[in-house]
Structures are given as structure tokens and as C-alpha cells.
C-alpha positions in Angstrom: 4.6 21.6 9.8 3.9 18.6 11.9 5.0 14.9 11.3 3.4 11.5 12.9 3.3 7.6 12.2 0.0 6.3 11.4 -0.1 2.3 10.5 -1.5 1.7 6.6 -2.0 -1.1 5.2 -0.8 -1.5 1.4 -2.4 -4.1 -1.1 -1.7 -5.0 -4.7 -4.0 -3.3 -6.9 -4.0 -6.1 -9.4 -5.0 -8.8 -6.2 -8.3 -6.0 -6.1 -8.8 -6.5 -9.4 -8.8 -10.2 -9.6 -11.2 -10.1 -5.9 -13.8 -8.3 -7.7 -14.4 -10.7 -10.4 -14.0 -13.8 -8.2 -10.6 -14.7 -9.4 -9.1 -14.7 -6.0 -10.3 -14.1 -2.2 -9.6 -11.2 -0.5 -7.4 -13.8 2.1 -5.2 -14.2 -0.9 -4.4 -10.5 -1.5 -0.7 -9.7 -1.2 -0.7 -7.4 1.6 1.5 -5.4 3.9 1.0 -3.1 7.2 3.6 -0.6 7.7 4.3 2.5 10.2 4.0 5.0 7.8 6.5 8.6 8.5 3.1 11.1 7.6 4.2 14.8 7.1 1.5 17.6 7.4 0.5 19.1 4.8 0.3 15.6 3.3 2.3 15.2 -0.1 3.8 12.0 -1.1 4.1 8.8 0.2 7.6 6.8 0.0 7.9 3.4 0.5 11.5 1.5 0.5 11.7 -0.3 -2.6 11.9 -4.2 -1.6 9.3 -3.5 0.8 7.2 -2.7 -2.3 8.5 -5.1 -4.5 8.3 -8.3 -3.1 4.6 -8.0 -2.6 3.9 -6.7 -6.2 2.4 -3.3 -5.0 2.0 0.0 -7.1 5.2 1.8 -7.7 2.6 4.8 -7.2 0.0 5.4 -5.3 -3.1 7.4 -6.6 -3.8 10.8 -4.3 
């Protein structure tokens, strides 16, 4: 098993939502770019929990 950081960028799904039916821009999504921990083979990812929260993200991202 090997591990590396790869940068990803996280977005409320809800901001997505609202962009696709001209609710909102895409400047307004709340958005975050973090140095994501990536273990091979690739299982989970775990964010820390204010990170996630202040920005209104997913408690769960889809696989």
C-alpha cells in the first residue's frame, strides 16, 4: 500500500444545484481546496469536521 497528497477541491452540492438552474453563479459556490492524505487502494475520504461544516459541504461524498 502506498499513500500521497493530491490537492481536491470540495464544493457544496446544493451551490451545484442552484448553478444549474441559474439560481446562483458558479463564483458564488461555497468552495474549499484542501491537501488531501490519498491511500492506495482508494477507500474513503475523511475530512475534519469544521473544515466541512462551515462551507455546508456533503457529510458524504458519493464513490
Amino acid at each position: 500500500m502506498s499513500t500521497f497528497y493530491e490537492e481536491i477541491t470540495l464544493e457544496n452540492p446544493i451551490d451545484v444545484a442552484l448553478a444549474k438552474h441559474g439560481v446562483i453563479k458558479e463564483s458564488e459556490f461555497r468552495r474549499m481546496t484542501v491537501n488531501a492524505l490519498v491511500e492506495r487502494p482508494p477507500c474513503t475520504l475523511v475530512s475534519r469536521r469544521p473544515a466541512g461544516r462551515n462551507r455546508g459541504l456533503a457529510r458524504r461524498l458519493p464513490h
